[in-house]
Residue frames as a rotation matrix with the C-alpha (Angstrom) as fourth column:
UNK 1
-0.224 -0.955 0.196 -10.10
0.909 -0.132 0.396 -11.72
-0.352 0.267 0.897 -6.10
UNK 2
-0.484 -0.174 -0.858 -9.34
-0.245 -0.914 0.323 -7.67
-0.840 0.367 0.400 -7.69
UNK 3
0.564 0.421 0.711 -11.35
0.767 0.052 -0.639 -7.47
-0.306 0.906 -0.293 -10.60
UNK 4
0.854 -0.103 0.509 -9.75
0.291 -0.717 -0.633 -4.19
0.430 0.690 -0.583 -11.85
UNK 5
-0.358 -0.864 -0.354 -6.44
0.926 -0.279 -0.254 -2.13
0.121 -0.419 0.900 -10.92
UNK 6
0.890 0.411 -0.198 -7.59
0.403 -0.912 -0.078 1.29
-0.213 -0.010 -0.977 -10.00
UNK 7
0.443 -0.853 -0.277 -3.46
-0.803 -0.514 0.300 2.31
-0.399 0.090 -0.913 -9.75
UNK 8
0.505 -0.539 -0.674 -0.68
-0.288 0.631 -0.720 0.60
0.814 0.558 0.164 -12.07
UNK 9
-0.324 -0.943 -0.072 1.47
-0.458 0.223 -0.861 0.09
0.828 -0.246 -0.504 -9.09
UNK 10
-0.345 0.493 0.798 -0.94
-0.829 0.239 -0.506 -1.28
-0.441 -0.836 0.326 -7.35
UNK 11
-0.203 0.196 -0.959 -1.30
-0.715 0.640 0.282 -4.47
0.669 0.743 0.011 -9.72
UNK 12
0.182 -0.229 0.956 -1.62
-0.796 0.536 0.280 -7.63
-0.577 -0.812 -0.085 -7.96
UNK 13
0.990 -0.137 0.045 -1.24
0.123 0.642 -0.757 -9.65
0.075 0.754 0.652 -11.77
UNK 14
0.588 -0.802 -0.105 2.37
-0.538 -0.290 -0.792 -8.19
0.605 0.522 -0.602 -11.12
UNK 15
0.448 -0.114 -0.887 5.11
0.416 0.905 0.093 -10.29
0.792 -0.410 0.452 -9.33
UNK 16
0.976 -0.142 0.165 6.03
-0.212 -0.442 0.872 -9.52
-0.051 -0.886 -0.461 -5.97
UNK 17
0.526 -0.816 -0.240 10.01
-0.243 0.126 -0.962 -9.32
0.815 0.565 -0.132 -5.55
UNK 18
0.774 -0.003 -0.633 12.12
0.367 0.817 0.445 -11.39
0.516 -0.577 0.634 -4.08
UNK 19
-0.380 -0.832 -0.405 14.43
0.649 0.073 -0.757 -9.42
0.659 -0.551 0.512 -2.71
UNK 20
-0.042 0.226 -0.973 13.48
0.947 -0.302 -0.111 -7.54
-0.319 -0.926 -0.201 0.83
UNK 21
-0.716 -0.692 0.090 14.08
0.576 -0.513 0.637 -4.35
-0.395 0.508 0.766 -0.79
UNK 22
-0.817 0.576 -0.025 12.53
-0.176 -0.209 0.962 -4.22
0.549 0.790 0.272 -3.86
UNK 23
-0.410 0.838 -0.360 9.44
0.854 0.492 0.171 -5.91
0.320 -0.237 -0.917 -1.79
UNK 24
-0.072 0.494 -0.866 9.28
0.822 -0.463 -0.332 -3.46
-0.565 -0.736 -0.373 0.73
UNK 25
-0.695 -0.470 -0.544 9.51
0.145 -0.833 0.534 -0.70
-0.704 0.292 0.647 -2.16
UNK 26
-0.941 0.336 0.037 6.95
0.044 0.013 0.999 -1.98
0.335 0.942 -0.027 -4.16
UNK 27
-0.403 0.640 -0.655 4.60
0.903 0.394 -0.171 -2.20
0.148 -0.660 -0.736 -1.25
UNK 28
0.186 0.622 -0.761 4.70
0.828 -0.516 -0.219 0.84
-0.529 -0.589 -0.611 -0.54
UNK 29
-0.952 0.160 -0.260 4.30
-0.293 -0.715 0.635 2.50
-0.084 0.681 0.728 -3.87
UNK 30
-0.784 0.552 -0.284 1.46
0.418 0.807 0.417 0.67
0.459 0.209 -0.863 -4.05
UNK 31
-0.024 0.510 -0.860 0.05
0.967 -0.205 -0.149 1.93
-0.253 -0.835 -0.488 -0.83
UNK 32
-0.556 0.154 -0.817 1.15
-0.034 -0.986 -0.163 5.47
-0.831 -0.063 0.553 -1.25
UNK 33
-0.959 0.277 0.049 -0.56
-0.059 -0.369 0.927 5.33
0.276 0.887 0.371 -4.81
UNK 34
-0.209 0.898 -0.388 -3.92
0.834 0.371 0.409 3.70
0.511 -0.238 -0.826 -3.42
UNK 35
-0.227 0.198 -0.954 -4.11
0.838 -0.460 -0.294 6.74
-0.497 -0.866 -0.061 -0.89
UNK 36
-0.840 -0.016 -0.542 -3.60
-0.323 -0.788 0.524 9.49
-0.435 0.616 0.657 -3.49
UNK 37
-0.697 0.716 -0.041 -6.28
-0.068 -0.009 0.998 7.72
0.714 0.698 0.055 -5.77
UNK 38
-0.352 0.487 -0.799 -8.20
0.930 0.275 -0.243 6.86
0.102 -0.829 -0.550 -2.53
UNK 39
-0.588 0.069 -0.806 -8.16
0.431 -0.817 -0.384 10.77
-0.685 -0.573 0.451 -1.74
UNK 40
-0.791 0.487 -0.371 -9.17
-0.596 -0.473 0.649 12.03
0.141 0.735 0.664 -5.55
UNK 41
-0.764 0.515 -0.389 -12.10
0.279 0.807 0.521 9.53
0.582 0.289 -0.760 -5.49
UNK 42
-0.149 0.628 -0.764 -13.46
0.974 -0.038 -0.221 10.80
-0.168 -0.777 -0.607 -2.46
UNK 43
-0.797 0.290 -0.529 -13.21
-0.301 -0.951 -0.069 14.73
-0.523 0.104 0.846 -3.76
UNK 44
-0.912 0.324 -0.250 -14.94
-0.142 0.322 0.936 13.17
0.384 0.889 -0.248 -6.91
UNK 45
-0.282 0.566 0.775 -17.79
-0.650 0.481 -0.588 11.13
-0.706 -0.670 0.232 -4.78
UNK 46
0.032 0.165 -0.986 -17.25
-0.674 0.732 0.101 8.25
0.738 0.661 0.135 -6.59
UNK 47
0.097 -0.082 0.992 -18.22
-0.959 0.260 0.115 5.62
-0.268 -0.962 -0.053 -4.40
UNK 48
0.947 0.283 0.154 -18.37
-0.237 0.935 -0.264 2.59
-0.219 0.214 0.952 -6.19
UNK 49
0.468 -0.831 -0.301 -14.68
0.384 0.498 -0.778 2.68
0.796 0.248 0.552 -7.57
UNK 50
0.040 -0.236 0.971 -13.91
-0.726 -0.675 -0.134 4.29
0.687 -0.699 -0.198 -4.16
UNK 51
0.712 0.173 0.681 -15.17
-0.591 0.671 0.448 1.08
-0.379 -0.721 0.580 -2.27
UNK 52
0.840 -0.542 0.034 -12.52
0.469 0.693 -0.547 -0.98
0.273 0.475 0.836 -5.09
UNK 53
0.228 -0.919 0.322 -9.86
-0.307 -0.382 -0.871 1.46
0.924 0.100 -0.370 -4.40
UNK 54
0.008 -0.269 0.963 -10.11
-0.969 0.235 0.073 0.61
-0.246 -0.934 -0.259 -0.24
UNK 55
0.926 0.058 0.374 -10.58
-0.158 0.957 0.243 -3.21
-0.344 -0.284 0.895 -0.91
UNK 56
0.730 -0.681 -0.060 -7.34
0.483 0.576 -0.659 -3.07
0.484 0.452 0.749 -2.64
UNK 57
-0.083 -0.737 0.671 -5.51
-0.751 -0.396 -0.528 -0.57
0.655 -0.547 -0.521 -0.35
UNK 58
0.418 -0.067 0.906 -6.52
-0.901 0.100 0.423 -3.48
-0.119 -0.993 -0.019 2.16
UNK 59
0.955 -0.282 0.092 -5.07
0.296 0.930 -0.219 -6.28
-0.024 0.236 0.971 0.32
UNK 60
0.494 -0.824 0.279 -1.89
0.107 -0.261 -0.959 -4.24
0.863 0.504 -0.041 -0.22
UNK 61
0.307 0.250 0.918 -2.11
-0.874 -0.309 0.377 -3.58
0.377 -0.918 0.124 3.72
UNK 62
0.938 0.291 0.187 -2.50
-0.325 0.927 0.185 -7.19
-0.120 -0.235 0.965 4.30
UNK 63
0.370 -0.914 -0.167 0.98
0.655 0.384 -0.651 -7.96
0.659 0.131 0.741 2.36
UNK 64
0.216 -0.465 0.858 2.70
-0.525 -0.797 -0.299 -5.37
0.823 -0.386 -0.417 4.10
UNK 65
0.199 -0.111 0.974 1.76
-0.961 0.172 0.216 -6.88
-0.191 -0.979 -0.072 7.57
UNK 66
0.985 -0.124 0.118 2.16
0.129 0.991 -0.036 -10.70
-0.112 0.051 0.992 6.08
UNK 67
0.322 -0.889 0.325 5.88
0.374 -0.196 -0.907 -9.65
0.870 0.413 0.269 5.09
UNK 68
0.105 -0.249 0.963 6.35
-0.845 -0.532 -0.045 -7.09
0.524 -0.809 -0.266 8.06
UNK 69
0.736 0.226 0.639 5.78
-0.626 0.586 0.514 -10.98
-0.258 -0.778 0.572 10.12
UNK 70
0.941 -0.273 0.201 8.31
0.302 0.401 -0.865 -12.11
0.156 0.874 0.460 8.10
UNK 71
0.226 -0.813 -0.536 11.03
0.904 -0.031 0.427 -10.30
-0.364 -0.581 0.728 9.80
UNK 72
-0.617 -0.511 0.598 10.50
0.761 -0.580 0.289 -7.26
0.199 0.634 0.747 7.44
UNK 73
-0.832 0.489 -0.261 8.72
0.434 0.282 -0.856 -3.86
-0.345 -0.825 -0.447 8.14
UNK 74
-0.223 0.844 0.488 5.89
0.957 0.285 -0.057 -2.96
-0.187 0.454 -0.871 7.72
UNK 75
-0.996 0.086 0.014 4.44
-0.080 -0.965 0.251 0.43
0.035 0.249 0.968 5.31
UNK 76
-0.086 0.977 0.193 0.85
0.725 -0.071 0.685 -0.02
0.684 0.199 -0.702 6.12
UNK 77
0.647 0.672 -0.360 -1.12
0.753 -0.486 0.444 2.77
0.123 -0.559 -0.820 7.69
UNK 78
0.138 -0.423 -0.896 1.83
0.790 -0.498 0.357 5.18
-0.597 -0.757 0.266 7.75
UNK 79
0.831 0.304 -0.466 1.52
-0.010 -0.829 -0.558 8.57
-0.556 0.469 -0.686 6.56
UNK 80
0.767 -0.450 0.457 4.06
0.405 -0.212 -0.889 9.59
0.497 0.867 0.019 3.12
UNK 81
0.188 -0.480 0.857 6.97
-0.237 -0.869 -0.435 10.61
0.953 -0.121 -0.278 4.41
UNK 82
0.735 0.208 0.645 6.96
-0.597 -0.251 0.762 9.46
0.320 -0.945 -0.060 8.09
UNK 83
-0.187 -0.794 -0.579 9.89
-0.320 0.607 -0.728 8.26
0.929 0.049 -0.367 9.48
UNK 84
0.028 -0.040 0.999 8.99
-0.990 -0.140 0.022 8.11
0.139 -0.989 -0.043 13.55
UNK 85
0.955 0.293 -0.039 7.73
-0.295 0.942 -0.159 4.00
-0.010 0.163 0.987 12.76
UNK 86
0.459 -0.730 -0.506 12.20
0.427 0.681 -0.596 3.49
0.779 0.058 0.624 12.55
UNK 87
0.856 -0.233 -0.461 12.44
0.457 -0.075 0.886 4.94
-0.241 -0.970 0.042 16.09
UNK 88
0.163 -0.522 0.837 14.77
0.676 -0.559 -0.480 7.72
0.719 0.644 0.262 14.53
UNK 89
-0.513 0.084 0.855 16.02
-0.387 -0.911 -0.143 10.40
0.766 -0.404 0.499 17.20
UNK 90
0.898 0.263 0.351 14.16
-0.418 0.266 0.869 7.84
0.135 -0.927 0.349 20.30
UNK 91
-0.434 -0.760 0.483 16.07
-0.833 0.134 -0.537 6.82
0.343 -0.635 -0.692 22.66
């Protein structure tokens, strides 16, 4: 299990919500926070809370795609800001 939070929104002591929503919103504050702290860590070379910050960006990952199977989708791996992943503007 997480021994530490590196980001508050990235708890995992907090509950996940039950509505589809809120889920997929909290996921991916989560995520986008892990990336930002992910990025300062690496200017920093801190590697030790650097290696905690990826083991929890992959647990946060993990829900994402366990939900995303769920019928809901998924915000792993996609850049801040990207919409292309809701097939916006394809045909």
């Amino acid at each position: 299990m997480l021994r530490e939070t590196i980001v508050p929104s990235a708890d995992p002591a907090l509950e996940i919500p039950a509505g589809s929503g809120a889920r997929f919103d909290r996921i991916h504050a989560a995520l986008a926070s892990l990336r930002h702290e992910e990025r300062r860590l690496e200017r920093l070379g801190l590697e030790t809370p650097l290696a905690r910050c990826r083991a929890q960006r992959r647990y946060w990952e993990f829900l994402s795609a366990l939900f995303s199977s769920a019928g809901q989708d998924s915000v792993a791996g996609r850049p801040d800001g990207d919409d292309s992943w809701r097939g916006v503007g394809q045909e």
